[in-house]
C-alpha positions as CSV (number, residue, x, y, z in Angstrom):
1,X,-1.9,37.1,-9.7
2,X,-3.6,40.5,-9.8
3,X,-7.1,40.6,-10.6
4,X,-6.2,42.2,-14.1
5,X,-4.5,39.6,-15.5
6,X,-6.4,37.3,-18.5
7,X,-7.4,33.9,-17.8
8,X,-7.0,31.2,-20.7
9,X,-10.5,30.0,-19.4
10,X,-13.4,30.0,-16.9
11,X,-15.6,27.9,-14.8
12,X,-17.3,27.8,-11.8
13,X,-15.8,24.7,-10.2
14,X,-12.6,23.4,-10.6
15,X,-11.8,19.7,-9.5
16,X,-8.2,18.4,-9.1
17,X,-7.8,14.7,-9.2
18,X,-9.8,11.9,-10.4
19,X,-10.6,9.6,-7.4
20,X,-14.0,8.6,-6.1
21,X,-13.8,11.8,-4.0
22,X,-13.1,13.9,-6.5
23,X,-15.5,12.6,-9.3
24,X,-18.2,13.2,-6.2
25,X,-17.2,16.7,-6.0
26,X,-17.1,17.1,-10.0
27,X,-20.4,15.5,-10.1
28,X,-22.5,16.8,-6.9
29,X,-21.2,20.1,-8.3
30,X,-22.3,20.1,-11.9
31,X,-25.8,18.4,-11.1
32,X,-26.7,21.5,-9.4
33,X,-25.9,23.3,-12.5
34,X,-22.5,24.7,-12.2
35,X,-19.5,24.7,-14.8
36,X,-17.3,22.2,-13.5
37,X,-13.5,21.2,-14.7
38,X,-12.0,18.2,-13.7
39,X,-8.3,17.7,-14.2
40,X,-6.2,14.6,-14.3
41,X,-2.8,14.4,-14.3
42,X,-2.4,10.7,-15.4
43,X,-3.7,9.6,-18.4
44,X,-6.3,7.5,-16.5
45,X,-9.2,8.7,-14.4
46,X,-9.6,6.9,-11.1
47,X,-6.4,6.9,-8.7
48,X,-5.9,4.3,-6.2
49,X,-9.9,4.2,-5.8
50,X,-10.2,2.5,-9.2
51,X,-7.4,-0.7,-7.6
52,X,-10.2,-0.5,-4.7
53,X,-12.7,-3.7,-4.1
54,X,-15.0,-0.2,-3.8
55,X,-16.7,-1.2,-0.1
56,X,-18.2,2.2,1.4
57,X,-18.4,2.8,5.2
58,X,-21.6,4.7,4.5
59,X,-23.8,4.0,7.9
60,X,-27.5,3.9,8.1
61,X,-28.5,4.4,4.2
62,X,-31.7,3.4,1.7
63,X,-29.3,0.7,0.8
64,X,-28.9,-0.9,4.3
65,X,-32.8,-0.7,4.3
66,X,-33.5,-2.5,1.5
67,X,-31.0,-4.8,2.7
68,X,-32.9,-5.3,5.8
69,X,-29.8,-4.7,7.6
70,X,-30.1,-2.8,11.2
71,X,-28.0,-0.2,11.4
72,X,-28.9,3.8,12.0
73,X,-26.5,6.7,12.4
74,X,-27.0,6.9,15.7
75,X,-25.6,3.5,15.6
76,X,-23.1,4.4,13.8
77,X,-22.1,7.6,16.0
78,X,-21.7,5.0,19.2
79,X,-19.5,2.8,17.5
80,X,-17.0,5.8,16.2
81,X,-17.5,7.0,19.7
82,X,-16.2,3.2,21.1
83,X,-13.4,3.7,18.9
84,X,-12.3,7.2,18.4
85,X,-13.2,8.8,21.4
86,X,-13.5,12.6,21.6
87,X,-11.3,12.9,18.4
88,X,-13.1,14.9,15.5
89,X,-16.2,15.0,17.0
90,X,-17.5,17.4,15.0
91,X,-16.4,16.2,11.3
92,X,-16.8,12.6,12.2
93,X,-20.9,13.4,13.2
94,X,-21.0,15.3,10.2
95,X,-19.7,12.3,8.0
96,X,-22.9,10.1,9.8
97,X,-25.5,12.6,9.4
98,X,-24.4,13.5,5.8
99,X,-23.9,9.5,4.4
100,X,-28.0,9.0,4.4
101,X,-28.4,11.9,2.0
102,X,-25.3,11.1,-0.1
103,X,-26.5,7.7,-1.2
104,X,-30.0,9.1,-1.4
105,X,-29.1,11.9,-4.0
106,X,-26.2,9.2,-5.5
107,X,-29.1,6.8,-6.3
108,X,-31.5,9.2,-7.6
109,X,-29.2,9.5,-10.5
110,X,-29.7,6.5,-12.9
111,X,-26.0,6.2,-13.2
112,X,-25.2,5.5,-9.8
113,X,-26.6,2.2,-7.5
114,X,-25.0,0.2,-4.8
115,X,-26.0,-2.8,-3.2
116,X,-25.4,-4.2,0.7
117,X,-22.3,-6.3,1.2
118,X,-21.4,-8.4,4.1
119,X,-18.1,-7.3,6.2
120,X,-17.2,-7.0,9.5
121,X,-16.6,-3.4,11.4
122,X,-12.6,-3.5,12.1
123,X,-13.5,-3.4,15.6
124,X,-14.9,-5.5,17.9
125,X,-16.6,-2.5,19.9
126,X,-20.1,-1.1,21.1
127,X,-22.6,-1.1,18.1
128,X,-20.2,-2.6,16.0
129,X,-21.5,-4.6,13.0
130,X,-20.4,-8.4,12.7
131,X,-21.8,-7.9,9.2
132,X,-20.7,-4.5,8.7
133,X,-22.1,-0.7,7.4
134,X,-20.4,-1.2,3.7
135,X,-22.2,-1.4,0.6
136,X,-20.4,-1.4,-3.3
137,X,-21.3,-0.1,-6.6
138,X,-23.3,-2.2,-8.8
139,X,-21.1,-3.6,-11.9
140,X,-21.6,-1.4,-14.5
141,X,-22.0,-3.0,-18.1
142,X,-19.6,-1.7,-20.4
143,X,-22.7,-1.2,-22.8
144,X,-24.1,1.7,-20.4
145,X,-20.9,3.4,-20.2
146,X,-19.8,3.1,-24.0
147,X,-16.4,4.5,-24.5
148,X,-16.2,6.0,-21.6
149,X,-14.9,2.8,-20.0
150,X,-11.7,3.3,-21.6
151,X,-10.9,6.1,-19.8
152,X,-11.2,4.1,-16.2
153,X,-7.9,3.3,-14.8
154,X,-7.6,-0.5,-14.9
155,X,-7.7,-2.9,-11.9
156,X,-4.5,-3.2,-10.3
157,X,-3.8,-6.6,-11.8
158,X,-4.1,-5.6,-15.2
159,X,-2.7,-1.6,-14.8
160,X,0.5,-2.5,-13.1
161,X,1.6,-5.3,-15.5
162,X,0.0,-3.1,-18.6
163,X,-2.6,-5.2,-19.7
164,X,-5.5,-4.2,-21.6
165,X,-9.2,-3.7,-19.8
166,X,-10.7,-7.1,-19.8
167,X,-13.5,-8.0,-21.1
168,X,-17.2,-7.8,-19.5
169,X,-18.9,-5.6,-17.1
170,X,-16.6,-3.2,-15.0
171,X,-16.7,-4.1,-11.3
172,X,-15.5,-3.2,-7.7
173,X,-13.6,0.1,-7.8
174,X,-13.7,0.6,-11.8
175,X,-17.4,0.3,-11.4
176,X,-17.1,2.7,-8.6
177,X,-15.4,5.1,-10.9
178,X,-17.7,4.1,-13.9
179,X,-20.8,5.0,-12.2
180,X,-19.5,8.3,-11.2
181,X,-18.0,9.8,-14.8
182,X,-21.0,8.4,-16.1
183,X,-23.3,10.6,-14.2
184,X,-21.2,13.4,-14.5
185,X,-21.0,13.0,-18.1
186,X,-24.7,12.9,-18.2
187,X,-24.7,16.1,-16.4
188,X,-24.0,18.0,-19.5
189,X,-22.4,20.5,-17.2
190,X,-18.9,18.2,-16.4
191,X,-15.5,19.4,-18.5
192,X,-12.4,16.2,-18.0
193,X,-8.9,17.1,-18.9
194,X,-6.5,14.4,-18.8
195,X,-2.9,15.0,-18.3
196,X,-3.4,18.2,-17.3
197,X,-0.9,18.9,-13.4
198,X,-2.2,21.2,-10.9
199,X,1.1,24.0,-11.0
200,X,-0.1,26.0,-8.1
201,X,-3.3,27.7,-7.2
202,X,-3.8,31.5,-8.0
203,X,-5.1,33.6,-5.0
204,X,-7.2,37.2,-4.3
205,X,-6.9,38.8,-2.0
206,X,-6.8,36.0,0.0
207,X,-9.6,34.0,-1.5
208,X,-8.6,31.0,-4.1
209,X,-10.1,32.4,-7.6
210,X,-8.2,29.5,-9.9
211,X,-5.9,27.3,-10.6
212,X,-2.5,27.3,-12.9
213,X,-2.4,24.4,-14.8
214,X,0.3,22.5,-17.1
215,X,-0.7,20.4,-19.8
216,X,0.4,19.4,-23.2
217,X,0.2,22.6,-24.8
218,X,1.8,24.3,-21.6
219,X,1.1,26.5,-18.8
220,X,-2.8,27.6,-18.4
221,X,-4.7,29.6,-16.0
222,X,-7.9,28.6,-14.9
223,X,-10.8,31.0,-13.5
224,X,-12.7,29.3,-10.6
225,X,-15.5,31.3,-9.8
226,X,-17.3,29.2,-6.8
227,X,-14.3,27.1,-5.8
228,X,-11.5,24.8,-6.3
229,X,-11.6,21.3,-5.4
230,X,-8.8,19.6,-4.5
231,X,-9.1,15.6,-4.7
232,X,-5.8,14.1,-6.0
233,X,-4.5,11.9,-3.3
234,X,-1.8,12.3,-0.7
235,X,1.8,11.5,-1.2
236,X,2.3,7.9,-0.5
237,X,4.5,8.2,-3.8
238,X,6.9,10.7,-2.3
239,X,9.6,9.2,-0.7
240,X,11.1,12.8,0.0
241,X,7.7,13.8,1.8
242,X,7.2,10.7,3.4
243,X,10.8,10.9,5.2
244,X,10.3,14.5,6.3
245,X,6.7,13.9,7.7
246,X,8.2,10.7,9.6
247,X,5.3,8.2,7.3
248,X,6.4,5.1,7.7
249,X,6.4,2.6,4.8
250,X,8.2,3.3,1.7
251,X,6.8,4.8,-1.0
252,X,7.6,1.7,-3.7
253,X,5.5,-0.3,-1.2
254,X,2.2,2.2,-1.7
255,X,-0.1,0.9,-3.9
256,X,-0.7,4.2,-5.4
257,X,-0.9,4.4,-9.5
258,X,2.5,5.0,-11.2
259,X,3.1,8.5,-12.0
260,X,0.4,9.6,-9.2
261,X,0.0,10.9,-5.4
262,X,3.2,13.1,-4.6
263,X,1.3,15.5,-2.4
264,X,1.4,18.1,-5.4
265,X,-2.3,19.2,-4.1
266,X,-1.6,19.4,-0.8
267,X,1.5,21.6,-1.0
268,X,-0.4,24.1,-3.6
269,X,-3.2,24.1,-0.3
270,X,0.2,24.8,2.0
271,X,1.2,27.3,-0.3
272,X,-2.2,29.3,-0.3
273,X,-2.2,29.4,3.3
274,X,-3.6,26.2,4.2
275,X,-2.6,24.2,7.4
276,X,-1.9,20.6,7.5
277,X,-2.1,17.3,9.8
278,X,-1.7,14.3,10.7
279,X,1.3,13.8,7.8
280,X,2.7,10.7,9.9
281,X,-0.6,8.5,9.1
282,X,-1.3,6.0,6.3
283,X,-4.6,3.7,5.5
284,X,-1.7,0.9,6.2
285,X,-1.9,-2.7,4.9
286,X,0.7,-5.6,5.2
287,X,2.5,-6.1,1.7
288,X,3.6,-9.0,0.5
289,X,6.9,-8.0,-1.5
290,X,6.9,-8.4,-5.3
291,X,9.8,-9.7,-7.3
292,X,10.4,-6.3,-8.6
293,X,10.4,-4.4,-5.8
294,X,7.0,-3.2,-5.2
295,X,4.8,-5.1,-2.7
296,X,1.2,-6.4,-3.0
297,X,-1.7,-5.4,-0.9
298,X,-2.4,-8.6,1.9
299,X,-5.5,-9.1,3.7
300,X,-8.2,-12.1,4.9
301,X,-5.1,-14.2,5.9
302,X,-6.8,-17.9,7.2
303,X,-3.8,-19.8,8.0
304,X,0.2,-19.6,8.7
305,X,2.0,-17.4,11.0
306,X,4.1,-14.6,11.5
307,X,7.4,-14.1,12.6
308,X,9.4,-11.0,12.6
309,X,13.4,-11.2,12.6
310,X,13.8,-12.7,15.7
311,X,11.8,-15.2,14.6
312,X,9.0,-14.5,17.0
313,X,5.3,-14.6,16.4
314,X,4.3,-10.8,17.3
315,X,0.1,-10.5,16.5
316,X,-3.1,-11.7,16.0
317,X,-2.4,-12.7,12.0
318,X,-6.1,-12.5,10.9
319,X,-6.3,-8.8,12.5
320,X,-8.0,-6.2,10.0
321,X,-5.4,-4.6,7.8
322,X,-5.0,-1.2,8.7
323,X,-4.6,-2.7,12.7
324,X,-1.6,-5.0,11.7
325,X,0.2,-2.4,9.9
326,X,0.6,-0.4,12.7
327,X,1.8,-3.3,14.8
328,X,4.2,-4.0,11.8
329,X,5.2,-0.2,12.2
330,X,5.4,-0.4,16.0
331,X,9.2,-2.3,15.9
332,X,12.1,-2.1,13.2
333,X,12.1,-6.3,13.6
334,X,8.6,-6.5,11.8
335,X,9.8,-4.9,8.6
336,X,10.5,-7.2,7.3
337,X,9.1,-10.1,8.7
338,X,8.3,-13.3,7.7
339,X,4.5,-15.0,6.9
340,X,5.1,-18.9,7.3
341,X,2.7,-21.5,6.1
342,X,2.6,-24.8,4.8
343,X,1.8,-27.1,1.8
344,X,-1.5,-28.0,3.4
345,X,-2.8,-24.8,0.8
346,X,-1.2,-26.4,-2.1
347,X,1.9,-24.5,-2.3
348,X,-0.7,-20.5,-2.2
349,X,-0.3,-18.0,0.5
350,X,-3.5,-18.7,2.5
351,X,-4.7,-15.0,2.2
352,X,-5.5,-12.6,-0.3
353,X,-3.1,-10.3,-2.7
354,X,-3.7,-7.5,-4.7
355,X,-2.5,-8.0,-7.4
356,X,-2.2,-11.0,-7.7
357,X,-0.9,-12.0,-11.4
358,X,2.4,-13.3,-9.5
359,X,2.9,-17.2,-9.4
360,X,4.4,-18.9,-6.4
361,X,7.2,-19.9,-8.8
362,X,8.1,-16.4,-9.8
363,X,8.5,-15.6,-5.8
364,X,10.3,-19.2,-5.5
365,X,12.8,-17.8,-8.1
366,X,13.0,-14.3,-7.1
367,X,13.8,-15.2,-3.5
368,X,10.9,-13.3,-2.3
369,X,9.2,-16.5,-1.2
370,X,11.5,-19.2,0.2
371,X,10.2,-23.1,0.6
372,X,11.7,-26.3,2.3
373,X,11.5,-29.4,3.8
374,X,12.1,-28.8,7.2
375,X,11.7,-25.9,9.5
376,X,15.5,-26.0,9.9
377,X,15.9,-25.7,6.7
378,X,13.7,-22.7,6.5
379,X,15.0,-20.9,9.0
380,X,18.6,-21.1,6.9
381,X,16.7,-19.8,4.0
382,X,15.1,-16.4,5.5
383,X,17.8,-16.0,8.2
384,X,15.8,-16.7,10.9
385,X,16.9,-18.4,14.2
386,X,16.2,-21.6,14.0
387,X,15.2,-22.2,17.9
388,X,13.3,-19.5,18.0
389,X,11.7,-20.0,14.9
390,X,10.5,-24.3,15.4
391,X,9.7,-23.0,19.1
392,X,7.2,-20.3,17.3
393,X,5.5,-22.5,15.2
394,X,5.1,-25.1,18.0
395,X,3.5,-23.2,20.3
396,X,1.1,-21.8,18.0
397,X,0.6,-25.4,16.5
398,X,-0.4,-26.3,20.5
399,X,-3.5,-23.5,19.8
400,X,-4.4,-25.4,17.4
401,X,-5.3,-28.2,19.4
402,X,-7.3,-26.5,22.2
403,X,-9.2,-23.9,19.1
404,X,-7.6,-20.9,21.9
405,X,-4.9,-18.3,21.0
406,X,-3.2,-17.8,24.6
407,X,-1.2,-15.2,23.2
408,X,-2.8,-12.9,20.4
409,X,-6.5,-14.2,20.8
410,X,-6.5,-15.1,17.1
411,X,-10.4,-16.0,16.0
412,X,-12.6,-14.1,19.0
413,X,-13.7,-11.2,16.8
414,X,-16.0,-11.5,13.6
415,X,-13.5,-10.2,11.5
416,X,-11.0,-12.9,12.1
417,X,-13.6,-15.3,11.3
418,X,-15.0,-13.5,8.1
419,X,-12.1,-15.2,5.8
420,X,-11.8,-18.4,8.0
421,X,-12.3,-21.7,6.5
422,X,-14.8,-23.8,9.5
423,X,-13.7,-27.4,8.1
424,X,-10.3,-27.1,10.0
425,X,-9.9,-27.3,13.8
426,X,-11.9,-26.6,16.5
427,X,-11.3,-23.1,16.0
428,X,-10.9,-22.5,12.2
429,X,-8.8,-19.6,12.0
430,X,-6.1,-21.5,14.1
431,X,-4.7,-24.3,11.3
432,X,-1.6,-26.0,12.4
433,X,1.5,-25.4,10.5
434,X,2.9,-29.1,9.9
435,X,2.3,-30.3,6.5
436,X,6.2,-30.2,4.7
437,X,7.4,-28.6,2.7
438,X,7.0,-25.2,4.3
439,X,6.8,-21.9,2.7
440,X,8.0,-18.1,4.0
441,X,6.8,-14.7,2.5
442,X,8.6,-11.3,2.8
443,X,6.3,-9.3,4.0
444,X,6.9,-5.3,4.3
445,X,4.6,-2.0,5.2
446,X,2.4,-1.0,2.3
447,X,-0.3,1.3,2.1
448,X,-3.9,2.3,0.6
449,X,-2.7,6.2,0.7
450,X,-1.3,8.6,2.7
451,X,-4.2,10.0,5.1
452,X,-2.6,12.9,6.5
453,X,-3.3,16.4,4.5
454,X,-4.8,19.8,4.6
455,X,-7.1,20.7,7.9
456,X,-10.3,21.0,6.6
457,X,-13.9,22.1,8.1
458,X,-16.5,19.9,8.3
459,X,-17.3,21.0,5.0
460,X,-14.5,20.4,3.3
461,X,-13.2,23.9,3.2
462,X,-9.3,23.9,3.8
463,X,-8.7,26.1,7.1
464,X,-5.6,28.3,7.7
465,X,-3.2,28.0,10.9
466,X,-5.5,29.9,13.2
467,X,-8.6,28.1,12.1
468,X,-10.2,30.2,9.7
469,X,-11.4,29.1,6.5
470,X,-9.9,29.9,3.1
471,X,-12.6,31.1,0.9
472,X,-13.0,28.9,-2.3
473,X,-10.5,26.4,-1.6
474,X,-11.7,22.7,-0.3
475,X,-10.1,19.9,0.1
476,X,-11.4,16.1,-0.1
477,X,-10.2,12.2,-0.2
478,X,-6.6,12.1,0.9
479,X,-5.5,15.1,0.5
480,X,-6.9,16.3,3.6
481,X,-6.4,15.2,7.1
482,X,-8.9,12.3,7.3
483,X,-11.4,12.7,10.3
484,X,-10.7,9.2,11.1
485,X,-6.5,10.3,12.6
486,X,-5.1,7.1,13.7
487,X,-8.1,4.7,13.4
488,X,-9.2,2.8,10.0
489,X,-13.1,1.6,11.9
490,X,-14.8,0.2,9.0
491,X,-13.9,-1.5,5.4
492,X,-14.3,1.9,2.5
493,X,-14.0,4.5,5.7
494,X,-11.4,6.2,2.9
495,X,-14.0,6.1,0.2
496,X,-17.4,6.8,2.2
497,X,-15.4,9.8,4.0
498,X,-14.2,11.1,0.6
499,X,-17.3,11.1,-1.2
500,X,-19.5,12.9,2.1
501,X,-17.5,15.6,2.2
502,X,-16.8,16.3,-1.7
503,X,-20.5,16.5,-1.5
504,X,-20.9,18.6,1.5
505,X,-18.6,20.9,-0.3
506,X,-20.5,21.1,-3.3
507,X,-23.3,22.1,-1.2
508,X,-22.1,25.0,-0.2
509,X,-21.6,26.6,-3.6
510,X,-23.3,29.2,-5.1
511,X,-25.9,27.3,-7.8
512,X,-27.1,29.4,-10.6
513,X,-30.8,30.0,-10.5
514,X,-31.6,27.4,-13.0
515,X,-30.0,24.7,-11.0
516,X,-31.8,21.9,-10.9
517,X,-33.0,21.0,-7.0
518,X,-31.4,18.5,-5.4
């Protein structure tokens, strides 16, 4: 677009996407005075972060202080190094040394306020946290919010089987969201557009002035004059991309939002020159598959076993999500496998689902769950081999006995203890399965979002093929390459991440004079 050609309107910051990255960058942006436009293209704010329980890997914070909880970012840095190596030194350091003044400049904001919560770092490495780094959001009353709550996506239990908002205070990743539009409403500087689709981004001489936008009354062109932020997910939802990038999964198995994260952000960044990395990695999860296709987020598992279609036990059941959806990925056998349990847990998976509106009945009669009386019997149900299967389950059940995992170490790390239950066994994540009638799950390779995107600086700006920077383009959340590459340390890494950088992006703006200090 040449630089004589109208826009339909003007503002100095234009955010794409509606996630708890992006409502950082809409909100660090416009508290330091600029003219900021957010646009949605659901009719929802929120994304996937809003389905979120909303922890936040932020390390060494005001909010670990008050907490009494030691940690420090230099803590912090020794731990990612324990994990992560060499890789993204440089963004990963940044993340540390940013989170402290994040939640400092968060909380000043009467909107926003988080408290300590207990869970484990995901690995059991130097300066790793048995209780963790994570903190959450407050629950946000809905009288402080007012009608603004309606415009919070719902939790994932009530969005994806279109129920209203319940009643009472919002909480976990709708607070999360809450907290955010509400400061960025109080702003008095923060424009929202619902159902409004990034079309492409409009370029000058080869600096990003604005974005083209689509919404009910058609096809607009937005003036950026600072920057455009783009925050609006990956493209879990994408089978197409997802094949061609080699993602494993399956994009009805993402627990993306309907209608949301097809990569449109990241291929407008492509388009404008930006490079991208990493497209093969996912924030994985185990799924447990839904009657209607989909599958259900699975973590905090305390009993049972797995099998995959050989029926052999293949990993340490209790490992932290992200960790046993790459095992599942590792073999075509574990996709998809088989979680097996038995009626000791009154006929309930012993773990956690999100959502979890579906009734052990509805997978009995939907096949996705299978029960009977005898492991015989169950392995005819799933297909299983039967030997294989009952030799499975008795070896494990021998673990059981001694409290000692001979072949996966089940129960040596804090994490695998967080969600055990201590009144069974001598080592209580290791519960015998004996009790008939026995139950088996389907379980497939789901997702929290695509992680691989746009390269991006360790401010957020999206870089070009040869490492430069694109001036006024910047990219946060999922659609960039997360700093993090193949490792998934601590519970809200996506969130914490997302929200440093949106704000170190914001940072770098040009403020108006009048800007208040920050």
């Amino acid at each position: 677009m040449s630089n004589n050609q109208a826009w339909d309107d003007e503002y100095e910051v234009v955010v794409v996407g509606s996630g708890a990255a992006a409502l950082a960058g809409a909100y660090s942006s416009a508290r330091r005075g600029l003219k900021t436009l957010l646009v949605e293209k659901t009719n929802l704010l929120g994304g996937a972060s809003a389905y979120s329980g909303a922890s936040c890997w932020l390390p060494g914070t005001q909010v670990q202080q008050r907490a009494d909880v030691e940690d420090s970012s230099e803590s912090a840095k020794a731990y990612l190094k324990a994990v992560m190596g060499d890789h993204e030194v440089e963004r990963r350091e940044a993340f540390v040394d940013t989170a402290p003044e994040l939640v400092e400049f968060f909380e000043s904001d009467p909107a926003i306020e988080f408290y300590w919560t207990a869970f484990p770092d995901y690995f059991n490495a130097h300066e790793s946290k048995p209780l963790g780094r994570s903190m959450m959001p407050v629950d946000l009353p809905r009288e402080e919010i007012g009608e603004l709550a309606d415009l919070v996506r719902p939790l994932v239990e009530y969005d994806r089987y279109n129920q209203p908002h319940p009643e009472g205070p919002l909480t976990a990743g709708q607070a999360l969201i809450g907290r955010l539009l509400l400061a960025l409403t109080n702003t008095g500087n923060g424009t929202i557009q619902l159902e409004t689709e990034l079309v492409d981004l409009v370029t000058e001489d080869g600096r990003v002035t604005g974005a083209i936008v689509k919404d009910a009354e058609g096809i607009r062109r937005i003036h950026a004059t600072e920057g455009v932020i783009l925050g609006a997910g990956g493209f879990e939802a994408n089978q197409d991309l997802r094949t061609v990038n080699g993602t494993p999964g399956n994009s009805g198995w993402t627990m993306a939002p309907a209608g949301a994260n097809i990569g449109t952000a990241i291929r407008a960044g492509q388009k404008a020159g930006g490079a991208v990395e990493q497209l093969h990695q996912a924030w994985w999860c185990p799924g447990a598959a839904q009657p209607k296709g989909n599958a259900a987020f699975a973590l905090g598992f305390r009993g049972g076993v797995w099998l995959d279609a050989n029926g052999k036990r293949f990993a340490n059941e209790c490992l932290p999500y992200d960790q046993m959806g790459r095992v599942l990925a590792a073999a075509p056998e574990r996709i998809p496998s088989w979680f097996i349990f038995d009626s000791r847990f009154g006929g309930q998976m012993p773990g956690i689902m999100r959502p979890f509106n579906t009734s052990p009945q509805e997978h009995l009669d939907a096949g996705t769950w299978v029960k009977a009386d005898t492991l015989e019997e169950l392995a005819a149900a799933t297909g299983l081999p039967a030997d294989a299967l009952q030799a499975s389950i008795e070896r494990f059940n021998g673990f059981t006995v001694t409290g000692v995992d001979e072949d996966f170490h089940r129960g040596e790390n804090p994490y695998d203890q967080f969600f055990a239950d201590p009144e069974y066994g001598p080592g209580p994540t290791l519960i015998p399965v004996d009790q008939a009638p026995f139950y088996a799950a389907r379980m497939v390779l789901s997702d929290l979002g695509t992680k691989g995107g746009l390269r991006t600086d360790v401010d957020a700006r999206v870089l070009r093929e040869d490492g430069t920077a694109i001036e006024g383009l910047y990219a946060v959340g999922n659609t960039s390459a997360s700093f993090s590459g193949g490792f998934y340390p601590g519970p809200g890494t996506p969130l914490g991440s997302g929200m440093v950088f949106a704000y170190r992006a914001a940072q770098t703006l040009k403020a108006p004079a009048q800007a208040q200090s920050v």
